[in-house]
N, C-alpha and C positions, 0 to 999 in steps of 0.2 A: 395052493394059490390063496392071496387074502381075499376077503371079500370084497374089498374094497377094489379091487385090480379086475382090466378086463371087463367096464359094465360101460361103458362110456361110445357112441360113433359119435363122430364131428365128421360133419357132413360141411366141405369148402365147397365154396360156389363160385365160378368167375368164368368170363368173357374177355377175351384179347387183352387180358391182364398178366402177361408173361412178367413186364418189371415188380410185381407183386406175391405172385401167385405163391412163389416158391416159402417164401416168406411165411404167409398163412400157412403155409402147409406143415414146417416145420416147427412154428410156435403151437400148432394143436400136438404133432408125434413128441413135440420135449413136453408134454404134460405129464410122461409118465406112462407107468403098466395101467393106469385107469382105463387106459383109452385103450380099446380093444382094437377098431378100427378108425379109421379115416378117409372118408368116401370123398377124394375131388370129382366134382359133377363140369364138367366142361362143356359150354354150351354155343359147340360148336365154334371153338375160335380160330381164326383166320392171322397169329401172330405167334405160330410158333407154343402156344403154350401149352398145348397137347400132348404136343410130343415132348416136350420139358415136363408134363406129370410121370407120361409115363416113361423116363429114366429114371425118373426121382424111384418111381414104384419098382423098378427093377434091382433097387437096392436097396431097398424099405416092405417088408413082410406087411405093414400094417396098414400102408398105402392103397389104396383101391381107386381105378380111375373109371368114373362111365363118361364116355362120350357119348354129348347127342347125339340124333342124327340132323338134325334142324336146330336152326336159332331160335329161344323162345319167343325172344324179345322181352326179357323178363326176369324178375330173380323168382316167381313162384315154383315153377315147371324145374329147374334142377331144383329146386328145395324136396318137391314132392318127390322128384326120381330121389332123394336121397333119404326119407322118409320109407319109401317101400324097399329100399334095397339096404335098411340097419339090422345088423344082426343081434345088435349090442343090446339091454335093456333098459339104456338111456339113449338119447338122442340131442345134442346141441349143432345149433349152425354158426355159422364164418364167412366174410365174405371175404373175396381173394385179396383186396387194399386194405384187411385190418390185422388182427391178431391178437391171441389171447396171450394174457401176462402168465407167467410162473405161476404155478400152483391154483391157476382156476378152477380146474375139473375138479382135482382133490376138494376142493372148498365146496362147489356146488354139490358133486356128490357127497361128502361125509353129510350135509344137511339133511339131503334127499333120503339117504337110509336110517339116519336119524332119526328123522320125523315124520319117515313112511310118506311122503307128498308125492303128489302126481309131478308138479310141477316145484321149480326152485329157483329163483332169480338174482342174483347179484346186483352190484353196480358195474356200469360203462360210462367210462371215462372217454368225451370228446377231445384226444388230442390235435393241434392245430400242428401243423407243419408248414414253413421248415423250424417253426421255433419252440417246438415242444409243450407250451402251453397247453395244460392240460385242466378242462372243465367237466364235474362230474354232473351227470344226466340222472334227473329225479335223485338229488342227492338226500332229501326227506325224504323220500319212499323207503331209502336205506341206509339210514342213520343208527339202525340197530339193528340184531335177530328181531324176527318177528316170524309165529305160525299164525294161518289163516286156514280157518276151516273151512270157509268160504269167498268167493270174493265180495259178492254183497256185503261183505263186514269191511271193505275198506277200497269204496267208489274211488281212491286217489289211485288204483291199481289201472284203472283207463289212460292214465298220462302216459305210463310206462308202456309206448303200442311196440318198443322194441320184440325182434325174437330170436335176438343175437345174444343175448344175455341171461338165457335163461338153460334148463337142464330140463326135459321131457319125458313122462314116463314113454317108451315108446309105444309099449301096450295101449295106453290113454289113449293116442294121437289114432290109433289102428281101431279102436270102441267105438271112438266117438266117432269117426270118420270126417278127423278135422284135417284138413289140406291149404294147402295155401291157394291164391286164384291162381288158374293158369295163364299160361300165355303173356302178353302184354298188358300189366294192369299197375302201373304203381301205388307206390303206397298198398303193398300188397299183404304187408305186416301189420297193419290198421285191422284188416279183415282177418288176416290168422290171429289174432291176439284176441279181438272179441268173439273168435269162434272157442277159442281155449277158454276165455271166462265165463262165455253161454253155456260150457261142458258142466261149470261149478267143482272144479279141481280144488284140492287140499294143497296150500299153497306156501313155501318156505322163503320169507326175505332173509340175505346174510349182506353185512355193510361192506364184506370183501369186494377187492376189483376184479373182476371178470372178464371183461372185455377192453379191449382199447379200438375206439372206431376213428381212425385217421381223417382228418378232415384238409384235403389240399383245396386249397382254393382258385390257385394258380394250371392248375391242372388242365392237359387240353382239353379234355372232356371231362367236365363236370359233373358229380354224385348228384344222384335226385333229387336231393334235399336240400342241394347250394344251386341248382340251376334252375332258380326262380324267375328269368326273364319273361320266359311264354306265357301267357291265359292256361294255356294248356293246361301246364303245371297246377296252379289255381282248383280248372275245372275236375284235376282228377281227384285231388284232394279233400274236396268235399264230396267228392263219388265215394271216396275211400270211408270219409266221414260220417255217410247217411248208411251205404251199407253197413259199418258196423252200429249202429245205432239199430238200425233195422236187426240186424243180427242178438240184437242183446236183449232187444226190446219182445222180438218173437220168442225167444226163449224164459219169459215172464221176467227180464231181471229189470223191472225198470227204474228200478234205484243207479242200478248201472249205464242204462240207455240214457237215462239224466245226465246223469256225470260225464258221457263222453259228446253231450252238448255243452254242458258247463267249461270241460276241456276244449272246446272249438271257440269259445268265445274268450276264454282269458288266453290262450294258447296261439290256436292258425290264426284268427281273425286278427289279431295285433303285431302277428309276427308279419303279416301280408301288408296291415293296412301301414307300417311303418316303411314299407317300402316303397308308396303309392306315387309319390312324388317321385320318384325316378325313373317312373313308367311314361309312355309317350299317351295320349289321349285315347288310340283306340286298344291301348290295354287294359286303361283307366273304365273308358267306357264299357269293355268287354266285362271285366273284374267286377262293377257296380253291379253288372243286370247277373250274373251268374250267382252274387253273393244276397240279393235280394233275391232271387228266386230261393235260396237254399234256407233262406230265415224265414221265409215265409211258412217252410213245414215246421218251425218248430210249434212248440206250444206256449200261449201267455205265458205260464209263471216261469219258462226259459228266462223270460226277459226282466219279468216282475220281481223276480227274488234279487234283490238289488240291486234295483235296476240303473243307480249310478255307480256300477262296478264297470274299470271302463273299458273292458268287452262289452259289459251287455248296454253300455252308452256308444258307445261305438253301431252298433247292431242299429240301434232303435234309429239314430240318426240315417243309416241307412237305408232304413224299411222306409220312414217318412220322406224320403224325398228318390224321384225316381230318377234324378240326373244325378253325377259326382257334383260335389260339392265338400267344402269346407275342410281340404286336403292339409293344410298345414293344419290349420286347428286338432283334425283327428291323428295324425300325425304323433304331436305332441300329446294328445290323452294316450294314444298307443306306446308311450315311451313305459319304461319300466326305472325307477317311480311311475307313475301317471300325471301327468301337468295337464291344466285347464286354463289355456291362456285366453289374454280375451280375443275381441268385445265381448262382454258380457251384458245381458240383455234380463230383463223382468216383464209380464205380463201387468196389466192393470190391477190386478190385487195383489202385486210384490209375489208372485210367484216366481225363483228362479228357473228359467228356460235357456233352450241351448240358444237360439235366435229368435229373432222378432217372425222370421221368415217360416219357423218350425216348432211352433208356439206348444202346441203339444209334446214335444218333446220336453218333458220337467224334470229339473236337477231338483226338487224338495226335497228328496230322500239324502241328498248333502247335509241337510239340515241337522240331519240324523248321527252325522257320522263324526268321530270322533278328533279332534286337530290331527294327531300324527298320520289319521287317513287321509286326511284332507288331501285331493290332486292340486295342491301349493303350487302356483306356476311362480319362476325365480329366473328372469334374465340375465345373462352375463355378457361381457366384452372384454377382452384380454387386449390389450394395446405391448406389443415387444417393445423394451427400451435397452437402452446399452447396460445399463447400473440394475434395473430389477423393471419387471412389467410391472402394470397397471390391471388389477382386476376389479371390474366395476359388478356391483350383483344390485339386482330390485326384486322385490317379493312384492306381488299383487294381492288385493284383498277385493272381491266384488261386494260393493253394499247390500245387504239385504241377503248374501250366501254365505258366506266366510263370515258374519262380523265375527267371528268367533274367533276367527284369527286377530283380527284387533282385541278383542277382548282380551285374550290368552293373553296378549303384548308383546308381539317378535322384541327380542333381548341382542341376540347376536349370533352368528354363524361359527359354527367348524369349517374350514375351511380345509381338504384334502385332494392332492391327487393320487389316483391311484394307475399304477403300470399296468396296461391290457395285457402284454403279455405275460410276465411277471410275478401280475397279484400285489406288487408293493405299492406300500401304502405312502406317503411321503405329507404330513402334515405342514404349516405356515408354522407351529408353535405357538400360534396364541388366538385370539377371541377374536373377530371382525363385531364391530357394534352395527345394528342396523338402525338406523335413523330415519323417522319419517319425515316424507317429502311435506314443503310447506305449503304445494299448489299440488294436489292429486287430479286424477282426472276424473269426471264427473261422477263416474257410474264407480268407482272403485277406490281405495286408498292404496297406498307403494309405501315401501321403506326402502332405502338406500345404503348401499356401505361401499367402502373401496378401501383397498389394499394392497400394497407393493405385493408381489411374488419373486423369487430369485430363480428361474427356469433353470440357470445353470448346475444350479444344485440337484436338480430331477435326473439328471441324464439321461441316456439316449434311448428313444423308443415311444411311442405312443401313449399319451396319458389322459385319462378322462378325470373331468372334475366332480365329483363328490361335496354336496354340502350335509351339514346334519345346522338344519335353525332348530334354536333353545328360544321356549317362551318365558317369561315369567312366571307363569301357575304352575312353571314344573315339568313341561310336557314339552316334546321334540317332536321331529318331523324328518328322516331323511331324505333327502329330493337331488336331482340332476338338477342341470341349468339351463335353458333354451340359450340357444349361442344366435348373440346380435348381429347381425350381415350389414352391418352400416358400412359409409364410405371407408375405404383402406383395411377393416377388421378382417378378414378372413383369409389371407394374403400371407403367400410368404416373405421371408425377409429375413437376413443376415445379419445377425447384429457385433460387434465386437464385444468381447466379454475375456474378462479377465483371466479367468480359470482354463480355458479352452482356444483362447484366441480368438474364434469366430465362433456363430453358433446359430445353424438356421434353426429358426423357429416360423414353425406354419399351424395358428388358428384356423380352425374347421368344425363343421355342421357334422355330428352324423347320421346315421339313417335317421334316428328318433329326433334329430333337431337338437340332439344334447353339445354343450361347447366340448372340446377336446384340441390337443394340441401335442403337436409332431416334433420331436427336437434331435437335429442332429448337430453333435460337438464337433469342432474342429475341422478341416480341411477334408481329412479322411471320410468323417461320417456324410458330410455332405455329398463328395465324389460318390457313395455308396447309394444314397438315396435318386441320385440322378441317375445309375444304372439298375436301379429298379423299375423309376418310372418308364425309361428306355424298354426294358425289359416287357410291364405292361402293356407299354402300348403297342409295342410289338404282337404281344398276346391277342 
């Protein structure tokens, strides 16, 4: 036997996921003689998918199924029954809606014996279904090999709270007497992740793909991590976030215990607060007093170490004011670029502040930072015409924050859309000049540009706008665009067009307030799009 063969349990986990299950089960047994076993942990499901493991095991040597005997209400509790019951010298998990690609296990393990590591992680790719788009997670964590002797040598190892993608000594997990939480506890991978870092494992990144984690959206029952409507969701997740903090921080690592505050602030706190405006008041109201309570354990220089980075501007504005307030504004700072729209406000010695109303709250540290960091706020309006649309864009410059945008001298825009699903890229082909307005508003100066677009050339599918502004000293900036909601702009509309005959086109906001816009060609794509939305609302 090589060595390499027979060291590997993959431990699948699932709940009344019969259309799935089978699936996982079989993309871990075609990994090859690696995998010695393959323990389905079924937790107690009520659809059949039980008794679909164990035929599957009735014709599969390497198959192993425990049934609970109770529902955990959980994914920890099968993970742990499959942690005590690996016979293998390695250990990875699987949930029963994903599946690992060709040649995973071989990848993590040749690393693992390679370089004698406790621990070994790859990359996971979120792909979106039904359209395949596929987005890689912490793709700078593993953009190359890389050994860590520690993880204190590389705090960016807290982003990554996956522990689906990783390879376990199993000996380690059985030393250290690392477990996942039992029972009903989400985000339960938050807490096994910084119990493996607080162990101080010998740690192997490889840039191979490992895992693929399906992301349905449409789904009737929503994954954890897409079913953000309830406070709930919120409240567990800074549960998740303080014990591992707690957990990193009692184990003396507090290089680490920093970092997975650092990661709550550029991370959950902007991926939540982007979605605030779609919460009804007493979510809003719920979300505000939950998430000032949880800022309030951090420590100053949480907040101080730039503290216009715009999680930790986001944060502070929070802390200073105990009612929601200024939802659009944060909003747009939560967008990824970062946009700072106005009003913009100054204290009596030209101090830039977020409002008049929250005067200690100080942007100076803007002062500091470089143009292409600049949170450049840039409006757009897309107007559909029969022949080409109209895209109208303005760049803000606050007096006395930015002038250094004036200084710099906005020159002119790149102008691109890019396909969400796709990734393609679809440039104008030439320069948009931005021009300053002749009347600014008081507190600020604007530049202006506008320029036909030919939609019909983009084709069909979803497309966000991308600008890159060029200054004259040389220096860029790439930024999204706040999409304008004026009379008629956000509206669908059918337009006639040459290439396709007809061609809906619908301007839209999205979560982060960025413009984008929806285009379906011809008769067909439109019929397609209306039994979507049919479909949704059904949903």
């Amino acid at each position: 036997m090589k060595p390499h063969h027979a060291q590997v349990c993959v431990v699948v986990i699932g709940y009344n996921d019969a259309t799935h299950v089978t699936d996982a089960v079989r993309s871990a047994l075609a990994q090859g003689p690696a995998v010695r076993e393959v323990l389905a942990v079924d937790d107690r499901s009520t659809d059949g998918s039980a008794d679909l493991l164990d035929r599957l095991a009735a014709a599969e040597p390497r198959l192993r199924v425990i049934h609970r005997p109770d529902n955990s209400g959980g994914c920890g509790s099968p993970r742990n029954d499959g942690i005590d019951a690996a016979r293998a010298p390695y250990v990875m998990f699987l949930d029963s809606d994903d599946v690992l690609p060709p040649g995973a296990v071989d990848a993590l393990l040749a690393a693992a014996l390679e370089q004698r590591t406790q621990v070994t992680a790859g990359l996971c790719v979120r792909r979106e279904l039904p359209s395949g788009r596929e987005i890689p997670w912490e793709r700078e964590l593993y953009a190359r090999p890389a050994l860590i002797d520690h993880p204190s040598r590389r705090p960016r190892l807290v982003h990554d709270t996956l522990c689906v993608n990783k390879l376990y000594r199993t000996d380690f997990l059985h030393e250290h007497g690392i477990r996942f939480p039992e029972g009903r506890h989400p985000y339960e991978d938050f807490v096994f992740t910084a119990r493996v870092l607080a162990a101080g494992p010998r740690i192997a990144l490889i840039p191979a793909t490992v895992y693929v984690w399906h992301v349905r959206r449409t789904a009737a029952r929503l994954s954890l991590s897409l079913d953000r409507a309830d406070v709930d969701n919120w409240r567990a997740r800074t549960a998740a976030n303080r014990a591992a903090y707690e957990i990193l921080l009692g184990a003396g690592e507090q290089r680490l215990a920093r970092a997975t505050h650092a990661k709550f602030l550029d991370h959950e706190l902007r991926m939540y607060t982007r979605e605030l405006e779609l919460r009804g008041a007493e979510y809003r109201r719920a979300w505000w007093d939950l998430t000032r309570a949880y800022l309030s354990t951090f420590d100053t220089s949480d907040l101080t170490v730039n503290p216009t980075a715009p999680g930790r501007l986001i944060a502070r504005v929070v802390l200073a004011s105990p009612e929601p307030r200024d939802l659009a504004r944060l909003t747009e700072l939560a967008a990824r670029p970062a946009r700072l729209r106005p009003p913009y406000a100054r204290a009596a010695d030209s101090t830039p502040i977020w409002s008049h109303d929250l005067p200690h709250v100080t942007l100076d540290h803007l002062l500091l930072r470089p143009v292409h960091e600049l949170p450049a706020a840039v409006d757009a309006e897309l107007r559909p015409r029969a022949r080409a649309a109209r895209l109208r864009l303005r760049l803000h410059d606050m007096y006395g924050l930015y002038g250094r945008i004036a200084k710099a001298g906005p020159a002119v825009a790149d102008v691109e859309f890019v396909h969400r699903e796709e990734g393609r890229r679809v440039g104008l082909g030439r320069q948009v000049a931005l021009v300053p307005d002749p009347d600014p508003a008081p507190d600020r100066a604007t530049w202006s540009a506008e320029t036909p677009v030919e939609l019909s050339a983009l084709g069909r599918g979803t497309w966000d706008l991308r600008l890159t502004l060029r200054f004259r000293d040389g220096s860029s900036r790439h930024v999204t665009a706040h999409a304008i909601a004026g009379p008629g702009l956000l509206r669908r509309r059918v337009i006639l067009d040459a290439r396709h005959g007809v061609l809906l086109v619908h301007p839209y906001r999205t979560r982060a307030g960025s413009l984008a816009v929806h285009l379906a060609p011809g008769w067909r794509g439109m019929t397609e799009v209306a039994h979507r939305r049919l479909r949704r609302l059904v949903h």
